[in-house]
C-alpha positions in Angstrom: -7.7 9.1 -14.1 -8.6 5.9 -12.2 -11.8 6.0 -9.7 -11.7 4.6 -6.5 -13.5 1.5 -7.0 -10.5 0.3 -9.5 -7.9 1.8 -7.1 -9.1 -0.4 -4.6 -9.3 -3.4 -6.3 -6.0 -3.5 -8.0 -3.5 -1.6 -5.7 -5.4 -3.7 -2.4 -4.4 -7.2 -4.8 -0.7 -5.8 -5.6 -0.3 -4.7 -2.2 -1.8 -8.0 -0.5 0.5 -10.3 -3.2 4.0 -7.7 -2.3 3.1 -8.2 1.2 2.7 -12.2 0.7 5.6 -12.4 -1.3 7.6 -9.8 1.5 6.8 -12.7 4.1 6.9 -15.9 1.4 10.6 -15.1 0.5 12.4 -12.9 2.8 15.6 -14.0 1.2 15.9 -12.4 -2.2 12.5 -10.6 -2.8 12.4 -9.4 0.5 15.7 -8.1 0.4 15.6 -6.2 -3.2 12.4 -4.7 -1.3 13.5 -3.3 2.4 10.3 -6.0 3.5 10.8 -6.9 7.3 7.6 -9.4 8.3 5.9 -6.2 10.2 5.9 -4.6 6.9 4.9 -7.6 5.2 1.9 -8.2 7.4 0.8 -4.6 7.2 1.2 -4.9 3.8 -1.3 -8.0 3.7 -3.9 -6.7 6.1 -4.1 -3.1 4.1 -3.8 -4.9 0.9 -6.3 -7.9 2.2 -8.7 -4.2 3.7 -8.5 -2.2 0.7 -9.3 -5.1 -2.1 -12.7 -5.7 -0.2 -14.0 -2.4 0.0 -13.2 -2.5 -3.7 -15.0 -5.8 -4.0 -17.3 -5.2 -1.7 -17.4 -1.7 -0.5 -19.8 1.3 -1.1 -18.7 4.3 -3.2 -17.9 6.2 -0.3 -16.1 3.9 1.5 -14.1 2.8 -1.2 -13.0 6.6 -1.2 -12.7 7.2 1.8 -10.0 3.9 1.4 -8.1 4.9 -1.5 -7.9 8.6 0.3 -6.8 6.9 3.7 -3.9 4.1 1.7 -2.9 7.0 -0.5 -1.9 8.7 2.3 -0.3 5.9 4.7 1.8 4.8 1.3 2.9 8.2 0.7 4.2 8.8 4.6 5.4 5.4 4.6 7.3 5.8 1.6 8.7 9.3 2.5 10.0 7.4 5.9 11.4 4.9 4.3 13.3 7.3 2.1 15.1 9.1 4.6 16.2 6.3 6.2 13.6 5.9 9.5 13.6 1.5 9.7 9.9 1.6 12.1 7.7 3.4 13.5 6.9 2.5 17.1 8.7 -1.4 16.9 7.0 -1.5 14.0 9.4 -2.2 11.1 9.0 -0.3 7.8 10.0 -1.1 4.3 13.0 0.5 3.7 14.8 -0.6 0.2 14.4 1.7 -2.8 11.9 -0.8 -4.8 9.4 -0.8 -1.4 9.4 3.1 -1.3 9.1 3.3 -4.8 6.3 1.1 -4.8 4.9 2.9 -1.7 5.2 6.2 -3.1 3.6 5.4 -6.2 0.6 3.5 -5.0 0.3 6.7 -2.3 0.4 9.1 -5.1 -2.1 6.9 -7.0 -5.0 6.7 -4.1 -4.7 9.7 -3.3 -5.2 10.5 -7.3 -8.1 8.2 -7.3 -9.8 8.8 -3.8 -9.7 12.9 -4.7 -9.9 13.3 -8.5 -11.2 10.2 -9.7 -15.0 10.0 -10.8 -17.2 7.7 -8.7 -18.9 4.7 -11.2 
């Protein structure tokens, strides 16, 4: 089991880079992924959010993190599953890689922010 401190340095670096790469090449990466530039920029700000407070970040906060983009991934990647495109204007990532991905790093914070052991 991962701790939240490793959660949120690795999944806020994956998630800042997918949301970089979303926006970088909307062409053919951003097709295979559902990535609209919304979900891009969210992805980059929550990414960009979540890799500080693992850098940076106190142990509770960096739970409290991993807890909070654990869920948000989960929801985001149950949405995007059953088809709803954005949420208020907001556009979500809808191909099957993106709610892979968004289920997985969900599953994983939520993993780390309420099982994992503090260090």
């Amino acid at each position: 089991m991962m701790n939240p401190r490793a959660f949120a340095k690795i999944a806020g670096i994956v998630q800042t880079l997918l949301g970089v790469a979303g926006a970088a090449a909307p062409g053919a990466l951003g097709s295979m992924m559902g990535a609209q530039m919304g979900g891009s920029g969210l992805n980059i700000l929550s990414g960009a959010l979540l890799s500080y407070l693992g850098f940076k970040g106190n142990a509770a906060n960096q739970k409290l993190g991993a807890q909070s983009l654990g869920v948000v991934n989960l929801i985001v990647g149950a949405l995007g599953a059953f088809g709803l495109t954005s949420i208020a204007g907001i556009p979500l990532n809808t191909g099957a890689v993106s709610v892979a991905v968004n289920v997985v790093i969900g599953l994983w914070g939520l993993a780390a922010g309420f099982l994992g052991k503090k260090k």
